[in-house]
C-alpha positions in Angstrom: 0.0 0.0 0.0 1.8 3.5 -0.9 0.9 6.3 1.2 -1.9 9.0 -0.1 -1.3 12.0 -2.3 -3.1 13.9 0.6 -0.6 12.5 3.2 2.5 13.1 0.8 1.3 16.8 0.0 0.7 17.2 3.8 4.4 15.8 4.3 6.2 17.8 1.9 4.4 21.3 2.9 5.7 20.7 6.6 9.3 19.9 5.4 9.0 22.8 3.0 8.5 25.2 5.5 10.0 23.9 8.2 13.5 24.0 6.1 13.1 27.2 4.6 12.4 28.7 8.5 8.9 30.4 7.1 6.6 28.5 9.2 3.9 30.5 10.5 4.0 28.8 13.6 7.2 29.6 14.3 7.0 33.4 14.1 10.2 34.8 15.5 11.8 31.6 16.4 14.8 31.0 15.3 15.7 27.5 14.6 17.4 27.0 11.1 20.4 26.4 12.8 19.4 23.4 14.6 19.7 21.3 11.3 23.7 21.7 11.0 24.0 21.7 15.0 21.6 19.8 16.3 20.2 17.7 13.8 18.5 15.5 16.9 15.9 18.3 17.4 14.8 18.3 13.9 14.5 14.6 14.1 11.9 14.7 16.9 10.2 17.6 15.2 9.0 14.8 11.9 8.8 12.2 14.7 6.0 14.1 16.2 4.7 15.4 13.3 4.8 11.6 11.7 3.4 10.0 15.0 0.5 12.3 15.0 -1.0 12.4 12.0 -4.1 10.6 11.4 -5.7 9.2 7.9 -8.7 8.2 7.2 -9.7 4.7 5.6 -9.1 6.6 2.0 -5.5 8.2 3.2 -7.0 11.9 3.8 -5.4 13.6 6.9 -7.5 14.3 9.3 -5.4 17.0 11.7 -2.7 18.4 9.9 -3.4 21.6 11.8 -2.9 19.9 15.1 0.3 17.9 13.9 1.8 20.8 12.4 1.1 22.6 16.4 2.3 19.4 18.3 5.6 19.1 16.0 6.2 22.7 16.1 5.7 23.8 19.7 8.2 21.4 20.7 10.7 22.9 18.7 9.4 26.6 20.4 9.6 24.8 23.6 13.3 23.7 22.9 14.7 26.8 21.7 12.6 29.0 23.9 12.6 26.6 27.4 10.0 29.2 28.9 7.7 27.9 26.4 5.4 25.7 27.9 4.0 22.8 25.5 0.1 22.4 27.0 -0.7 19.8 27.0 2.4 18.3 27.8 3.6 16.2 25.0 3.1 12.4 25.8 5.9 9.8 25.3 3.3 7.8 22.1 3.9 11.3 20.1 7.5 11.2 21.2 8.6 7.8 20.0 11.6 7.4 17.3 11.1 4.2 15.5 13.6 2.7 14.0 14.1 2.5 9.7 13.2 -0.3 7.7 15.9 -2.7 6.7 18.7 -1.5 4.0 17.2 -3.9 1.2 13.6 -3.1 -0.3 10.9 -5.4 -0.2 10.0 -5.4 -4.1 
């Protein structure tokens, strides 16, 4: 099963704008850096973000808004640590799972 077009779109619009530091939910944050320097932050950032997301039964995303917020206040919280994530984020949306094997499947 490949993942939808809505999901992918979804996908690529976050790492668009989270790489070119334009987010709008990151007004006067300054985090760009973080990908050279600290490349674990921006890892947990698409961890959230990935963990989630919901789809539907047809592969529609159902809360981009509120993945976008999770993903995105922890990387306010990180660089700002008077920022206050509410509600605290919970270790299921916090999870790194580990990549598939090295050889594909097909």
């Amino acid at each position: 099963m490949k993942l939808s077009n809505d999901f992918s779109g979804a996908l690529r619009t976050f790492a668009y704008f989270m790489a070119s530091g334009s987010h709008y939910m990151l007004e006067d944050v300054e985090y760009l850096d973080l990908y050279g320097a600290e490349p674990s932050v921006i890892e947990m950032v698409f961890a959230i973000f990935a963990n989630v997301i919901e789809l539907d039964n047809e592969g529609k995303v159902q809360n981009y808004t509120h993945a976008q917020k999770r993903a995105t206040d922890y990387l306010r919280s990180y660089c700002d640590p008077s920022f206050k994530v509410i509600p605290p984020l919970e270790d299921w949306e916090m999870e790194l799972y580990g990549p598939p094997g090295k050889r594909d499947r097909v």
